[in-house]
C-alpha positions as CSV (number, residue, x, y, z in Angstrom):
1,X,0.0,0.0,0.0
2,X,1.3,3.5,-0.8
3,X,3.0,5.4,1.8
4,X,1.0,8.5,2.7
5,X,4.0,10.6,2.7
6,X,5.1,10.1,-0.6
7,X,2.7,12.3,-1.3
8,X,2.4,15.3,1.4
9,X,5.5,15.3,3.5
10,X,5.2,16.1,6.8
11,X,8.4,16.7,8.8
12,X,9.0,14.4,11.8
13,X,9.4,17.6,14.5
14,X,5.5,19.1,12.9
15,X,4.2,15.7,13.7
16,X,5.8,15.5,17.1
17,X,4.1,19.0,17.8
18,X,0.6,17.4,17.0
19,X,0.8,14.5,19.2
20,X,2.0,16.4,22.0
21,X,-0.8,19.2,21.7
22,X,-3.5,17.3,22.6
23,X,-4.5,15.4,25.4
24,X,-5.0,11.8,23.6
25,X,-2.6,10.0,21.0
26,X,-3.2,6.9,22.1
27,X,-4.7,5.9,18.8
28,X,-1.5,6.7,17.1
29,X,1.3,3.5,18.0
30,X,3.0,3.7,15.1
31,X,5.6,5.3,13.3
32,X,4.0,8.0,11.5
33,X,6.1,7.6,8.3
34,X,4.6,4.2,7.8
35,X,1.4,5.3,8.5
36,X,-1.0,4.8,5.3
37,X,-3.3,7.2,3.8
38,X,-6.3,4.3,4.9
39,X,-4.9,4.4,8.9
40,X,-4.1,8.5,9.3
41,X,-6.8,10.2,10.7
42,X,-7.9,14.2,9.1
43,X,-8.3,15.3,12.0
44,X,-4.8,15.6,13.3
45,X,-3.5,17.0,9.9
46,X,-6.2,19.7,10.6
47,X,-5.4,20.2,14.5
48,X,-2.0,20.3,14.1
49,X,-2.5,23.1,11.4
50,X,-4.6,25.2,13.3
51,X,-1.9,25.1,16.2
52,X,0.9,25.5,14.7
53,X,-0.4,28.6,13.0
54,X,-1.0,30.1,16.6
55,X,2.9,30.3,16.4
56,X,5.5,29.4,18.2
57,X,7.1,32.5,20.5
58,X,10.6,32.3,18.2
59,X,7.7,33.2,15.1
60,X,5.5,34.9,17.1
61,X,8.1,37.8,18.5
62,X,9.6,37.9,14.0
63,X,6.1,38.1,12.3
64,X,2.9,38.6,14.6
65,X,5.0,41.5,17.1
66,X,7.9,42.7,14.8
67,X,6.1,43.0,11.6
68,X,2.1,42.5,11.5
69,X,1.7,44.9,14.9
70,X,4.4,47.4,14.1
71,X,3.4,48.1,10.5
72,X,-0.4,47.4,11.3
73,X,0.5,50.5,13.9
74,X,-0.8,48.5,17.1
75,X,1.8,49.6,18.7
76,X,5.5,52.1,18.2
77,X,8.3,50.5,16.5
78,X,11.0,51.4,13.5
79,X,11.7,48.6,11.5
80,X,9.1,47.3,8.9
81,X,7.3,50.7,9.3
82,X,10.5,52.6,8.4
83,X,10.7,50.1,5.5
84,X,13.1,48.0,6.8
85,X,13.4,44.1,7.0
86,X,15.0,40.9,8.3
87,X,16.0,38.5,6.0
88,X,15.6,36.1,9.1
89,X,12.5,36.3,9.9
90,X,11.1,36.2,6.8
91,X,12.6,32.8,6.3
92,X,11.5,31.4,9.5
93,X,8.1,32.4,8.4
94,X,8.1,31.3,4.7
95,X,10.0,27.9,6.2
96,X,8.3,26.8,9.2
97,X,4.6,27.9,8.2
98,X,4.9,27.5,4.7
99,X,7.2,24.6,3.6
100,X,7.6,23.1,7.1
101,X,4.6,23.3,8.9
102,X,1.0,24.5,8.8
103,X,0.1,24.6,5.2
104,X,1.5,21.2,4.8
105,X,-0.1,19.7,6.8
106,X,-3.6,21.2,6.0
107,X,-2.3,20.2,2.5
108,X,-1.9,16.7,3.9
109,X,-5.7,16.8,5.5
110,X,-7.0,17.5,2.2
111,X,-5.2,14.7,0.3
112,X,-6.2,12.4,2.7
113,X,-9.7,13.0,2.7
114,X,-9.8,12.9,-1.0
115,X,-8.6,9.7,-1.3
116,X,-10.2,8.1,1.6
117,X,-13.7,9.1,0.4
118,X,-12.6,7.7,-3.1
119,X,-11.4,4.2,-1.6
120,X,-14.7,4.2,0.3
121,X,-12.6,4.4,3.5
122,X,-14.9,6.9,5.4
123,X,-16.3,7.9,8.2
124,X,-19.6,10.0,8.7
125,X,-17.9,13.1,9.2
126,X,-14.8,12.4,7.0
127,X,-16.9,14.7,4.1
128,X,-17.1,17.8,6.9
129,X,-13.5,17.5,7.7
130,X,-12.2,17.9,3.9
131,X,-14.3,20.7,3.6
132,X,-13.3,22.1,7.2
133,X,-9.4,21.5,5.8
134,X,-10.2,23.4,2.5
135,X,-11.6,26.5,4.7
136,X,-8.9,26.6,6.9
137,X,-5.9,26.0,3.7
138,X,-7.9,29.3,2.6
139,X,-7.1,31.2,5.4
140,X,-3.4,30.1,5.5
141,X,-3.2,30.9,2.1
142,X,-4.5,34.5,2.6
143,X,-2.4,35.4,5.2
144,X,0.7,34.1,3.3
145,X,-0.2,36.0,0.2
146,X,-1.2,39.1,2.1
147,X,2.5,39.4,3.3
148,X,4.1,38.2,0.3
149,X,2.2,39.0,-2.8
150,X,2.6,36.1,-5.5
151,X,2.3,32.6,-3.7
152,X,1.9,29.2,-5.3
153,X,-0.9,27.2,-4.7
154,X,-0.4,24.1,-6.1
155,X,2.3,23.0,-3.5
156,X,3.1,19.8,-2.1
157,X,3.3,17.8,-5.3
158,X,6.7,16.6,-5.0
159,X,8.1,19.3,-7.4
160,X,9.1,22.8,-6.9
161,X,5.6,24.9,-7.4
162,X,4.7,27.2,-9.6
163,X,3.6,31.0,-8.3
164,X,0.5,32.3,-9.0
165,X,-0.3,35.7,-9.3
166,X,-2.5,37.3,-6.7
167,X,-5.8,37.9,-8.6
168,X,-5.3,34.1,-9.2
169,X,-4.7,33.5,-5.7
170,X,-7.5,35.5,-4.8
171,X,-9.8,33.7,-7.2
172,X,-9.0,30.5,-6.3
173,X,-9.4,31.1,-2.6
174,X,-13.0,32.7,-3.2
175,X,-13.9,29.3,-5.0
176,X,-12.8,27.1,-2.3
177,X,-14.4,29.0,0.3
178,X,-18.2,28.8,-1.5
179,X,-17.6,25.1,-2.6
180,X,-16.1,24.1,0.6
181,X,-18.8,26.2,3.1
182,X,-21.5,24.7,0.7
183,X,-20.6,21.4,0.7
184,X,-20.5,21.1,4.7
185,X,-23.2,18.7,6.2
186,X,-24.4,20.5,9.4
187,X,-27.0,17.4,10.4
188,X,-23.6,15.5,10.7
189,X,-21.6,15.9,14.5
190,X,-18.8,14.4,15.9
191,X,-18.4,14.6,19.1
192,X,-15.5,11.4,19.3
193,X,-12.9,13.9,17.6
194,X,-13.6,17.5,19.2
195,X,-10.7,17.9,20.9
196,X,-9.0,18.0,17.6
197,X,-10.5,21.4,16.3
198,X,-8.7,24.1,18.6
199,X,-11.2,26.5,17.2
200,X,-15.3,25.3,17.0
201,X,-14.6,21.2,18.2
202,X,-16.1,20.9,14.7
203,X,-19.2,22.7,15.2
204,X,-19.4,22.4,11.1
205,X,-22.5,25.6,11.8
206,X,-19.7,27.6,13.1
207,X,-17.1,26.5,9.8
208,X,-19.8,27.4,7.3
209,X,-20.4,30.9,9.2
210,X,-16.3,31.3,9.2
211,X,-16.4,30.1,6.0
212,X,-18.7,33.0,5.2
213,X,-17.5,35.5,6.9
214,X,-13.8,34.9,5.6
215,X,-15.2,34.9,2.0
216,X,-16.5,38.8,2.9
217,X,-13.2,40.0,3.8
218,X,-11.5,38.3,1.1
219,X,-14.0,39.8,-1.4
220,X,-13.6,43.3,0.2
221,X,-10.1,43.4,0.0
222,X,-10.3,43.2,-3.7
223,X,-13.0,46.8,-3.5
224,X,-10.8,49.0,-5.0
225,X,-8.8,46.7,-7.8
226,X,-11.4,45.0,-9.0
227,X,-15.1,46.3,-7.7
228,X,-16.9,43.9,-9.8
229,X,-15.9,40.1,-8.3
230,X,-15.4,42.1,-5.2
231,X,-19.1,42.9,-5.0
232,X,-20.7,39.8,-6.3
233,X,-18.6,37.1,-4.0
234,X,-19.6,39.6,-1.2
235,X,-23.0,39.4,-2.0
236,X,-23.3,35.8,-2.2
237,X,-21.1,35.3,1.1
238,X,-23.1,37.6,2.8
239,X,-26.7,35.9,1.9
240,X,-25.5,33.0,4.2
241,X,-25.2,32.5,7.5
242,X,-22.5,34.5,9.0
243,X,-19.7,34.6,12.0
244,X,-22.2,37.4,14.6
245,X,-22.3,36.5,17.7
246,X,-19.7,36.3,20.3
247,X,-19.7,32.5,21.0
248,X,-19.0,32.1,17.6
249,X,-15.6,33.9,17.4
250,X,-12.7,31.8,16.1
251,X,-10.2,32.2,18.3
252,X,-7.4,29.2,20.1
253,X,-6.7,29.2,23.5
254,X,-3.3,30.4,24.8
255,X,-1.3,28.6,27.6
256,X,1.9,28.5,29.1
257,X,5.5,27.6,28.7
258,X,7.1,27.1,25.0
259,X,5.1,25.8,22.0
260,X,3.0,26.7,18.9
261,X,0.3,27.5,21.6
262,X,2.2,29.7,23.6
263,X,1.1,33.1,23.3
264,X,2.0,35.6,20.4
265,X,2.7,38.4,22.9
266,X,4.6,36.7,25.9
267,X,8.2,37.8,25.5
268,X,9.1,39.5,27.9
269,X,11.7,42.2,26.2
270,X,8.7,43.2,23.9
271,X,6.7,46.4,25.2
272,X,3.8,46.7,23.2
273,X,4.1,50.6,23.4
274,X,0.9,52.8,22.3
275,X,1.3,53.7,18.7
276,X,0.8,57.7,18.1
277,X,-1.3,55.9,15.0
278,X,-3.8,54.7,17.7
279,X,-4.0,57.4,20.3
280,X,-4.8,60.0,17.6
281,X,-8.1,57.8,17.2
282,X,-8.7,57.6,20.4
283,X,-8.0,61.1,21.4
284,X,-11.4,62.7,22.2
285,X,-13.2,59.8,20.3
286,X,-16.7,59.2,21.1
287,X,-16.9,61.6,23.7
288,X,-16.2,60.0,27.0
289,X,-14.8,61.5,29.9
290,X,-12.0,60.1,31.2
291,X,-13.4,61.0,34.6
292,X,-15.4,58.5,34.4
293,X,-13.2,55.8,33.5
294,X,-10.1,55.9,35.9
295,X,-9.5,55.7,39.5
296,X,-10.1,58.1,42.4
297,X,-6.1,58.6,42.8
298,X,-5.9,59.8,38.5
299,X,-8.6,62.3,39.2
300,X,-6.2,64.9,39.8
301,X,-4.1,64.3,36.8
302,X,-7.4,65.0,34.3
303,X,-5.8,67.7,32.0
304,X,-8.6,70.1,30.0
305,X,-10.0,69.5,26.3
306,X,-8.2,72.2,24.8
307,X,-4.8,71.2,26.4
308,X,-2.0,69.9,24.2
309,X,0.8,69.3,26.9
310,X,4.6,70.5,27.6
311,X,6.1,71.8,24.3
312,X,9.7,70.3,24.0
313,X,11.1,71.8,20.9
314,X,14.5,70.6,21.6
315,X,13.0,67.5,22.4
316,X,10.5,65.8,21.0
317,X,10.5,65.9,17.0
318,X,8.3,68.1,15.1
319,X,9.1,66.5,11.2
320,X,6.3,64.1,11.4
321,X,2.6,65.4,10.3
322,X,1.9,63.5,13.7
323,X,-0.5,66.3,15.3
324,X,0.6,65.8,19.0
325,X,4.3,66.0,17.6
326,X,6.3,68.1,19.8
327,X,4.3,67.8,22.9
328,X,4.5,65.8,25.7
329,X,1.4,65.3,27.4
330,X,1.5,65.5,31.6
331,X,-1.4,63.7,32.3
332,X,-4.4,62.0,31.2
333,X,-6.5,63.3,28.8
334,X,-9.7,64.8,28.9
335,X,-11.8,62.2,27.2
336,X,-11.2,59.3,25.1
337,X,-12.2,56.2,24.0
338,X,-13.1,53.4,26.8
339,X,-11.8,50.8,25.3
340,X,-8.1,52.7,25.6
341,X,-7.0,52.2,29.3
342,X,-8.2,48.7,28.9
343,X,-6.1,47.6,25.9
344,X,-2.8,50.0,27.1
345,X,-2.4,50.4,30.6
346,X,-1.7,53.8,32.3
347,X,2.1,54.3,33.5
348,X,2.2,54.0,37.1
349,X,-1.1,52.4,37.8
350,X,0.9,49.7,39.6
351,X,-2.5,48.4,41.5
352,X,-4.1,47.6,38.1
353,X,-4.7,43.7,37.9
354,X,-3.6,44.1,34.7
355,X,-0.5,46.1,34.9
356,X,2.3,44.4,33.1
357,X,5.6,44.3,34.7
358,X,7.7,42.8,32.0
359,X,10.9,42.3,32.1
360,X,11.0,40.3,35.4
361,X,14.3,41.1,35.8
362,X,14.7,44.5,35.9
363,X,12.3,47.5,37.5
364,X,12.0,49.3,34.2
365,X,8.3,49.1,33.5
366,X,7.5,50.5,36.9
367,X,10.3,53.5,36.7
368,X,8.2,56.7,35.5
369,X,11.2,59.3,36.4
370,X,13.0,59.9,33.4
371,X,15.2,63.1,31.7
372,X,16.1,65.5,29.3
373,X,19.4,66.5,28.7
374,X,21.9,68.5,26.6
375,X,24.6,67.8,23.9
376,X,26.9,67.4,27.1
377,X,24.8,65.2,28.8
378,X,23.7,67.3,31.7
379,X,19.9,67.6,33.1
380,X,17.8,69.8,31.6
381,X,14.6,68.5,33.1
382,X,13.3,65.6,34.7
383,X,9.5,64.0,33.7
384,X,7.5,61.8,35.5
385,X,5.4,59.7,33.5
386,X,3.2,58.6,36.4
387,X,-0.4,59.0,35.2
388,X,0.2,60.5,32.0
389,X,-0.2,59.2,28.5
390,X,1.8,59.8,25.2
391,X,2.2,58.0,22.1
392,X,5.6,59.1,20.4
393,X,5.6,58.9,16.5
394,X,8.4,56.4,15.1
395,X,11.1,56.8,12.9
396,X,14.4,58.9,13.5
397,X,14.4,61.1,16.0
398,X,18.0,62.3,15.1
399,X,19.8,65.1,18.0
400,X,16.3,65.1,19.7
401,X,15.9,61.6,20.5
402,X,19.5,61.1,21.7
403,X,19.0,63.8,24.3
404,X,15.5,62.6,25.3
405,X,15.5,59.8,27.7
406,X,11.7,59.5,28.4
407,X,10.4,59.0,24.7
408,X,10.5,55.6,24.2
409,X,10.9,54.3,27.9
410,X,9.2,51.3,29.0
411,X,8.1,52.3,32.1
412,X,6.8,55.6,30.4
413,X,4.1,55.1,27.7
414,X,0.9,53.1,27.9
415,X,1.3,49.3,27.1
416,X,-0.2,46.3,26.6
417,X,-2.1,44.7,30.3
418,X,-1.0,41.3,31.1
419,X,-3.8,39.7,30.0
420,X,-2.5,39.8,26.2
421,X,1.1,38.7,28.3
422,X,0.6,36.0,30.7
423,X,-0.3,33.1,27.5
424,X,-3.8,33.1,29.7
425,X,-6.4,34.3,26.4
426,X,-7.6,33.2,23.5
427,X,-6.1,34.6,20.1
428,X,-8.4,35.9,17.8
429,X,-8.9,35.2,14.1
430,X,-12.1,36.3,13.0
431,X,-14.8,37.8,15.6
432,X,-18.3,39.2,14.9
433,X,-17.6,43.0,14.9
434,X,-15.2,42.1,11.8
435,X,-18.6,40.5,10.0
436,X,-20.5,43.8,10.8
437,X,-18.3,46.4,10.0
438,X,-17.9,44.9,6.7
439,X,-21.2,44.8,6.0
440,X,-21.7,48.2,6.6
441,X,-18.7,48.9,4.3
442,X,-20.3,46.8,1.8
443,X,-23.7,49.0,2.8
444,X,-22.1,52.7,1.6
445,X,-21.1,50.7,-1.6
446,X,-24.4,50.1,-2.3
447,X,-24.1,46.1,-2.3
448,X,-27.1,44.0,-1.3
449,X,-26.4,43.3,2.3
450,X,-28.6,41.9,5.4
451,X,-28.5,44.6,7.4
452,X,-28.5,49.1,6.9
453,X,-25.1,50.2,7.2
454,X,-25.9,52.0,10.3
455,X,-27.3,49.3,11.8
456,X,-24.2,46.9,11.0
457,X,-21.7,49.5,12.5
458,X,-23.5,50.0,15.6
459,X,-23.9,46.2,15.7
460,X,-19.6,46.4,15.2
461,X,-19.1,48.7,18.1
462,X,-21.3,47.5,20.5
463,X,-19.5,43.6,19.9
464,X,-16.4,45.7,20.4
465,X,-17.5,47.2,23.3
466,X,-18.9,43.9,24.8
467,X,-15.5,42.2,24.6
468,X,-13.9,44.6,26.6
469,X,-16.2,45.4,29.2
470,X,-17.8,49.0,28.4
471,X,-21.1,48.0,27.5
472,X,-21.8,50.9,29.9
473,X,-20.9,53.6,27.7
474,X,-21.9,52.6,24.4
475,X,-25.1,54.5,23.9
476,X,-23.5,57.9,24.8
477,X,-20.5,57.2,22.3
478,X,-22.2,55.8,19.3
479,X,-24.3,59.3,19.6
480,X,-21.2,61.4,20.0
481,X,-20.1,64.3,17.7
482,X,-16.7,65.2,19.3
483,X,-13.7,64.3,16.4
484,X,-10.9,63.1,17.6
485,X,-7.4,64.0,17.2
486,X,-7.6,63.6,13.1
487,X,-11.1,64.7,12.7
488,X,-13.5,61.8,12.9
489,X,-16.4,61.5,15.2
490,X,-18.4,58.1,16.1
491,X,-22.0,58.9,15.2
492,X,-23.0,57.5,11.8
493,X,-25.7,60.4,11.3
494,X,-22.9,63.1,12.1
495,X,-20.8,63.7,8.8
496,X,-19.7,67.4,9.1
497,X,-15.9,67.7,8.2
498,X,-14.6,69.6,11.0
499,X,-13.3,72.9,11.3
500,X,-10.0,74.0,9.5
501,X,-8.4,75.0,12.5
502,X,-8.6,74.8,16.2
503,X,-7.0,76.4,19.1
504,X,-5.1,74.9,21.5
505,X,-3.2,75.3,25.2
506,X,0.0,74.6,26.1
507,X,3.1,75.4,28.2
508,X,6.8,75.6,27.4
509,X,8.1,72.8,28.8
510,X,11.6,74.6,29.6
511,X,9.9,78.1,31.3
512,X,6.5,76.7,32.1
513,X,5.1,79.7,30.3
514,X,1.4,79.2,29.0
515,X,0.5,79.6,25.3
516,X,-1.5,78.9,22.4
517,X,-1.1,77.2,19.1
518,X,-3.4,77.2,16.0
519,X,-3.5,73.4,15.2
520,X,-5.0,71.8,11.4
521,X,-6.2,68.6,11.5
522,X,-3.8,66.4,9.4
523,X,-3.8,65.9,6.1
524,X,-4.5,62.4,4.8
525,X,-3.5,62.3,0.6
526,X,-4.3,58.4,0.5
527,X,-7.9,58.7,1.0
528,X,-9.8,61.0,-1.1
529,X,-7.0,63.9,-1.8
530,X,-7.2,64.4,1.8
531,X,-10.1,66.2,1.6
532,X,-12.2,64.1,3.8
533,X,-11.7,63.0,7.2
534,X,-15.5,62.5,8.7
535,X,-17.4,59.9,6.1
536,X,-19.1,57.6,6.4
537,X,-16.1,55.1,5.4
538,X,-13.3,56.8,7.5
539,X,-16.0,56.4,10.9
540,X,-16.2,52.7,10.2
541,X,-12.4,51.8,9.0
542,X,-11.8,53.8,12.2
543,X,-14.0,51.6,14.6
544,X,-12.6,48.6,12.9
545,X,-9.1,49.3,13.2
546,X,-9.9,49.8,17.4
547,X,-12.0,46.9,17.4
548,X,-9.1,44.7,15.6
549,X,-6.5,46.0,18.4
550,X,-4.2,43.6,19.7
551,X,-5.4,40.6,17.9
552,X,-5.2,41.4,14.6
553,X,-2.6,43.7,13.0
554,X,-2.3,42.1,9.4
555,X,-6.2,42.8,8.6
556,X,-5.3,46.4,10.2
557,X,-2.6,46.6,7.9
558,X,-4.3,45.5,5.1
559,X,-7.1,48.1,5.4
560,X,-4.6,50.5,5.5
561,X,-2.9,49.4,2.8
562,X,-6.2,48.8,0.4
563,X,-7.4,52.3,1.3
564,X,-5.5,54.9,3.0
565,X,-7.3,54.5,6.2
566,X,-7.4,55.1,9.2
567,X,-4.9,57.8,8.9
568,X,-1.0,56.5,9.7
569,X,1.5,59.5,10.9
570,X,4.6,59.6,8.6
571,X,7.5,58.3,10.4
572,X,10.0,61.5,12.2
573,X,12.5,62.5,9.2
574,X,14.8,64.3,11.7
575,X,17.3,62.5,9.5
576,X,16.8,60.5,6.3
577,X,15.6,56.9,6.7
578,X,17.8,54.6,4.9
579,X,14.5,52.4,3.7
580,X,12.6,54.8,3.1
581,X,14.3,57.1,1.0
582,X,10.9,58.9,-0.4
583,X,10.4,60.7,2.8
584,X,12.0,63.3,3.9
585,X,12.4,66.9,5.3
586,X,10.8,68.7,2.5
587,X,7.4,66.6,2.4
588,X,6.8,65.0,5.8
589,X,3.8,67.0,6.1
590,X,1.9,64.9,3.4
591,X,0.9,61.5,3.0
592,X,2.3,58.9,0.3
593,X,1.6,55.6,-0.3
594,X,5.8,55.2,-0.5
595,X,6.2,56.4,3.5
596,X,4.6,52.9,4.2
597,X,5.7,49.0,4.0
598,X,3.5,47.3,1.6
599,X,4.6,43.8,1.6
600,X,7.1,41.7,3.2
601,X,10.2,40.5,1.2
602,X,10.9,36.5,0.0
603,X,13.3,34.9,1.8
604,X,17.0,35.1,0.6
605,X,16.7,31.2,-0.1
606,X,14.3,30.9,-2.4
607,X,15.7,32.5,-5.8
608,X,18.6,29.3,-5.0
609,X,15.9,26.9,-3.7
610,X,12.7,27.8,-6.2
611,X,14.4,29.7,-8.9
612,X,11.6,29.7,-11.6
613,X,9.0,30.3,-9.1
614,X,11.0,33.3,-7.6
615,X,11.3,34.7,-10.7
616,X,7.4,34.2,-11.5
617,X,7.0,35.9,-8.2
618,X,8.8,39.2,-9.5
619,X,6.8,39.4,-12.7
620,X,3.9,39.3,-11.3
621,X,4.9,41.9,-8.7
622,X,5.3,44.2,-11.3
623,X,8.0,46.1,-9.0
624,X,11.2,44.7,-7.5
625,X,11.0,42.3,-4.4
626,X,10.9,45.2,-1.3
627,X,8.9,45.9,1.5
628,X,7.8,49.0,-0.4
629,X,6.3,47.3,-3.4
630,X,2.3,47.6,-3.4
631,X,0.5,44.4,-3.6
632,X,-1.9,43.7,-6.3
633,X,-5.4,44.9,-4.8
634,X,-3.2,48.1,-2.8
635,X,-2.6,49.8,-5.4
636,X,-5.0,52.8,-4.7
């Protein structure tokens, strides 16, 4: 009988992995490389896929912190969002969760299924499981080609593969996804095998609403290359039954110690910083007053609306169109968005259950008492971060940063609470305010959708809201008209653009004398000429990319990517970027879609291991292989 891996080979070290996820092996007593396709069982193909996709923290720290989070702007960071890259973590990616790992193996489920139904060699549910491997192959497929660009997807034959451009990536995955969540049997259970589905314990209801769901994001993301498929796969996904309510949320459970289920933000040396991208949209947003969200003890520390903070102009870089560049901010702010203090943590709230106080073994992240000094090194003032909040733009900071010892300190921005630290939640892939906030993109399109578009970006908010506790406040902020720091309010019936200027207070950080400033809101050229900052489309990209906050930066990137929005500060040009060479001192003020990282590089290994394909790969780029090359459907 035909060895099962001469036709999907799966590494010794991936199959380890899936026997030791789970709680019961038993049934496997054999060496796995004799195993035939009659005796291997889908289901562990298919749970070993889904796990090893959670990454492991060696992947986790590269791709989900390093690259997804800093350029989807969940957090501050240089490096991919300066345009840089590592050739080494790309290849640990592209290796281990490509060649090595999850995609063969949901390869393997797939094969395996096929030929068992065509032997005969079934089991009632063996039909649901192929089509539960298809859907989930989709999804790894997506995320690899939404980093990448071109991607083959006719791997795993034995021979190199070919690359496929992305409009027939994109095409190919649409198909699977409304054969596969169409061919799914939902009178069929199986309770005997649940532990092997991380995700839904194949509840096939909840694949078919993935399914679904997936198929609407995919379609969306082609809106603006190619309107036409875009609008009739959406249409047809979203006339089934879709991924709303919170139980159905596909998400895997973290836990502790060192393995694919380990979770993706556990390292200790990482920070999670607020991104100056993220505050801006919270700033003001919605209308809620921090006074009523923060503790007794913080009170005092409430600064006014019209209060920018302690101008630094030796400082704190002003060559960013950031608009709280040059500021530093010596409290808490006025109002903002609830769902702020409980995704970054105030400095110095040390009594916070959810205070982080990574790394163990130092005292960094709960030192607040930091400096500015001179060329020579001496004191020019001292800060304390306690109970204050500031989100410092990226990039190069030049004189200013070296002589500014508070910027980027651990212990003085907002970070991510332990709960995202401690391996202790559940990582999100897909959740229900994704479904509605799509539909009520879909809705100001015009497409044919369940729902009003007001209706499904309420319904968005308030299962963002719900997640993190502040139910409370949802009524008064979905009704709010107060913009936030780039311009945008929350209420869907409140589209005035708002005024051209505004005037705010502040003090000379150096003399502590009061003044004003005449302040513009910023300028965003991606979307619309820049024109427009309070639409219809800017209000929901804007709750989405809050909602998607810290679970998933590569769909936050994406948006960005496909549209412009929300709006991303340029990185600080103090001096030229090296990878970004596009930027610099004389238009930092506007937006390009060349002062952002559009892609992910290929691994230096594959033009030697793949040469054909790699070459296939640059063709269809239609640019040369760089971080700033715009993928097919981003090219706005």
């Amino acid at each position: 009988m035909k060895a099962l891996l001469k036709r999907a080979i799966i590494p010794a070290a991936a199959l380890l992995m899936f026997t030791t996820a789970c709680n019961d092996f038993d049934e496997i007593n054999a060496d796995p490389y004799l195993a035939t396709e009659n005796q291997v069982q889908v289901e562990y193909f298919i749970n070993g896929s889904i796990i090893g996709s959670q990454m492991d923290p060696h992947i986790a720290e590269r791709i989900f912190v390093l690259y997804w989070k800093t350029a989807g702007r969940q957090q501050a960071g240089g490096g991919i969002s300066t345009g840089g890259y590592n050739d080494g973590w790309s290849s640990d990616y592209y290796g281990s969760g490509y060649l090595g790992g999850w995609l063969n193996s949901i390869y393997a489920a797939v094969q395996v299924a096929e030929k068992q139904i065509a032997a005969g060699n079934i089991k009632e549910y063996t039909g649901n499981l192929l089509q539960v491997a298809r859907i989930w192959r989709v999804y790894l497929l997506s995320e690899l080609t939404d980093n990448f660009g071109p991607i083959p997807i006719n791997g795993f034959q034995g021979t190199n593969p070919e690359f496929s451009d992305e409009k027939t990536v994109y095409y190919y995955l649409l198909s699977e996804l409304k054969d596969a969540s169409s061919k799914l049997d939902l009178g069929v259970s199986s309770p005997s095998i649940s532990k092997f589905d991380q995700a839904y314990g194949f509840n096939y209801a909840n694949w078919q609403k993935y399914a679904n769901s997936m198929r609407m994001r995919l379609a969306m993301r082609l809106s603006e290359v190619d309107p036409a498929k875009a609008k009739s796969e959406f249409e047809a996904a979203a006339a089934g039954p879709l991924l709303t309510q919170a139980d159905e949320t596909f998400q895997v459970a973290e836990k502790g110690g060192w393995d694919a289920l380990t979770g993706v933000m556990t390292r200790e040396w990482n920070y999670f910083p607020i991104s100056a991208t993220i505050n801006n949209l919270y700033l003001g947003l919605g209308g809620i007053k921090s006074a009523d969200q923060v503790k007794a003890a913080q009170l005092p520390y409430i600064k006014p609306q019209d209060y920018m903070g302690l101008k630094f102009e030796n400082h704190f870089t002003t060559m960013t169109n950031d608009p709280s560049a040059g500021y530093w901010f010596d409290g808490l702010p006025n109002s903002i968005d609830p769902r702020a203090y409980k995704t970054y943590i105030i400095p110095g709230d040390y009594d916070n259950a959810d205070f982080n106080s990574y790394p163990s073994w130092d005292n960094t992240a709960k030192t607040t008492e930091r400096t500015l000094v001179d060329e020579a090194g001496a004191v020019v003032k001292t800060l304390d971060a306690k109970y204050t909040w500031n989100a410092p733009a990226n990039g190069d900071w030049g004189a200013k940063g070296a002589k500014n010892n508070i910027r980027s300190f651990n212990g003085a921005l907002p970070r991510h609470g332990q709960q995202f630290r401690n391996s202790t939640s559940k990582r999100i892939y897909f959740a229900p305010w994704e479904t509605y906030f799509l539909l009520a993109e879909a809705a100001v399109k015009g497409w044919t959708v369940p729902m009003s578009g007001k209706a499904a970006y309420e319904a968005g908010i308030d299962a963002s809201f719900a997640y993190w506790g502040v139910s409370s406040f949802a009524t008064q902020y979905k009704a709010s008209t107060a913009y936030n720091r780039v311009g945008t309010s929350v209420s869907w019936d409140h589209t005035a653009e708002p005024p051209a200027t505004y005037v705010m207070k502040y003090k000379d950080g150096y003399t502590n004398a009061e003044g004003t400033v005449t302040k513009t809101y910023p300028v965003n050229n991606l979307y619309k000429g820049g024109a427009v900052r309070n639409d219809l489309l800017t209000k929901i990209i804007t709750q989405k990319f809050i909602a998607q906050t810290p679970w998933l930066p590569l769909e936050s990137w994406s948006d960005h990517r496909r549209l412009g929005l929300p709006f991303f500060e340029n990185p600080a040009v103090e001096n030229p970027l090296v990878n970004m060479p596009a930027l610099n001192s004389s238009n930092y003020m506007t937006a390009n879609i060349k002062f952002f990282p559009q892609r992910l590089k290929y691994p230096s290994s594959l033009p030697a291991s793949n040469a054909r394909g790699y070459g296939q790969a640059q063709t269809f780029l239609g640019g040369e292989d760089g971080t700033l090359t715009p993928l097919w459907w981003a090219k706005h």
